[in-house]
C-alpha positions in Angstrom: 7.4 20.1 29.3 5.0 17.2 29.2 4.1 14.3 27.1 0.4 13.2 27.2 -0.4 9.7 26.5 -3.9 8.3 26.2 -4.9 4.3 27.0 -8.8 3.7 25.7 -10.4 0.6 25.6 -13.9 -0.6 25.0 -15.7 -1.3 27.7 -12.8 -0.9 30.5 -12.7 -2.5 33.9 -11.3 0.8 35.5 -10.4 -1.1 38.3 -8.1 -3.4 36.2 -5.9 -0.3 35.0 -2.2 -0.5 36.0 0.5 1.8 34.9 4.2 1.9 35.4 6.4 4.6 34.2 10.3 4.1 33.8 12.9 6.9 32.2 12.8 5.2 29.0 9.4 3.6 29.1 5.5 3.2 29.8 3.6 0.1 30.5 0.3 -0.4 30.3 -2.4 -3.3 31.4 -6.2 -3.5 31.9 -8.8 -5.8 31.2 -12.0 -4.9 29.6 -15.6 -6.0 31.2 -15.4 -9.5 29.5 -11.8 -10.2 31.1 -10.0 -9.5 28.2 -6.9 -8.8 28.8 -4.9 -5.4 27.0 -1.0 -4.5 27.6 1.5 -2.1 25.9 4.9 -1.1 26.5 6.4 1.6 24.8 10.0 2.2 24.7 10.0 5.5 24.3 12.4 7.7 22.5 13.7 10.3 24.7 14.0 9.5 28.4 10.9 10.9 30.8 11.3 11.9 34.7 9.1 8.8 36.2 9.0 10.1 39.4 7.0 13.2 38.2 4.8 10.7 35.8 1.0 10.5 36.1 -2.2 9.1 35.0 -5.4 9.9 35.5 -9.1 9.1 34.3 -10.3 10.2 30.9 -13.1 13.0 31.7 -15.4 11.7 29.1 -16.1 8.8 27.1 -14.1 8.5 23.6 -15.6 7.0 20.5 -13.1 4.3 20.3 -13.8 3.5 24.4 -13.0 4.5 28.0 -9.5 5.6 28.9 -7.0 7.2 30.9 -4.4 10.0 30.4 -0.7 9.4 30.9 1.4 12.4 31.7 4.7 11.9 31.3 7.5 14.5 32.2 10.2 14.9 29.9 14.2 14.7 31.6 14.6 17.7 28.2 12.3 20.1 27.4 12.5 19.9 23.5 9.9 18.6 20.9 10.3 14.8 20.4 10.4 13.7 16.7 8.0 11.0 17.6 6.6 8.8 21.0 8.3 5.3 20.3 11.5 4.4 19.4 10.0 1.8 16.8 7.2 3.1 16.3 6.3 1.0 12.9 6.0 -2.0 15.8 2.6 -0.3 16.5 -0.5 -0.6 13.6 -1.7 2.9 12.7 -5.3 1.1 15.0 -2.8 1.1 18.0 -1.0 4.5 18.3 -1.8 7.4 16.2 -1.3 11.4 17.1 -3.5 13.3 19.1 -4.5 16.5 17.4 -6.1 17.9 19.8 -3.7 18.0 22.5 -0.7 18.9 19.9 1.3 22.4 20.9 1.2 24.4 17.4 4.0 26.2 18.7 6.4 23.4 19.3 8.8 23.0 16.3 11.1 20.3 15.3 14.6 21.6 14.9 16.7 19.7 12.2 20.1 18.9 12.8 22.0 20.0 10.1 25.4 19.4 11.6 27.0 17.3 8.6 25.8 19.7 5.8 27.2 22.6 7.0 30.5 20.7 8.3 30.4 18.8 4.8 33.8 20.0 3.5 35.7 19.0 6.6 34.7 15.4 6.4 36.4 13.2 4.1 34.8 11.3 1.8 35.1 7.8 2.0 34.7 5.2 -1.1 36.3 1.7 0.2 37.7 -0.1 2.8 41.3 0.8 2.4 40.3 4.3 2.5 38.7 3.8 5.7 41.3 1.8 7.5 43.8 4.8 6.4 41.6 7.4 7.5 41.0 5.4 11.2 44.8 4.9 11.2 45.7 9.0 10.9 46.8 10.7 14.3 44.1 12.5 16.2 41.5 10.8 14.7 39.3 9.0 17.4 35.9 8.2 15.7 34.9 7.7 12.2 30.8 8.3 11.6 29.8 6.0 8.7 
């Protein structure tokens, strides 16, 4: 499965466009016609196969400027809850969904683990009760 990723900027110097692709991120520079100067990194939150990562020229103009199209192979071929691992570090101006490349069939499976294994953990109130809990045989993690 693939992720796609679009850079626009007003005005774009295509010939200032550099991207690099890592497993668990995308960067992005350019310069616009004036020399002013654009750059994002992403930290992405599920790792991508950078190897098999590509970008190519946006076919036509957008309203918000000219652009390019990341494509960005995912290492797991599952739905990703959302691009960037902090994604509130972006303005709603800077990173927003693309509509019209989302997959309607692609659903988000919740992970229900701890409701339905909800009466075999312990419930846990204060410290003493965690230190006795971490101190029983067998027990090698504790999930707070």
């Amino acid at each position: 499965e693939k992720v796609f990723v679009t850079f626009l900027v007003r005005d774009l110097d295509q010939d200032s466009v550099r991207l690099e692709f890592g497993a668990e991120h995308v960067r992005f520079a350019a310069s616009d016609h004036a020399s002013k100067e654009y750059a994002l990194e992403l930290q992405l939150d599920q790792d991508v196969e950078p190897h098999l990562c590509k970008w190519e020229w946006l076919q036509r103009k957008d309203r918000l400027g000219d652009g390019v199209v990341a494509t960005l192979t995912k290492v797991f071929p599952a739905a990703w809850p959302t691009l960037a691992v902090d994604q509130g570090l972006y303005p709603r101006q800077v990173i927003e969904r693309d509509w019209n490349r989302d997959d309607a069939a692609v659903t988000v499976e919740e992970d229900n683990f701890f409701e339905e294994h909800a009466e075999y953990l312990p419930r846990i109130h204060t410290k003493p009760e965690l230190l006795e809990e971490m101190s029983k045989e067998g027990v090698e993690a504790v999930v707070l």
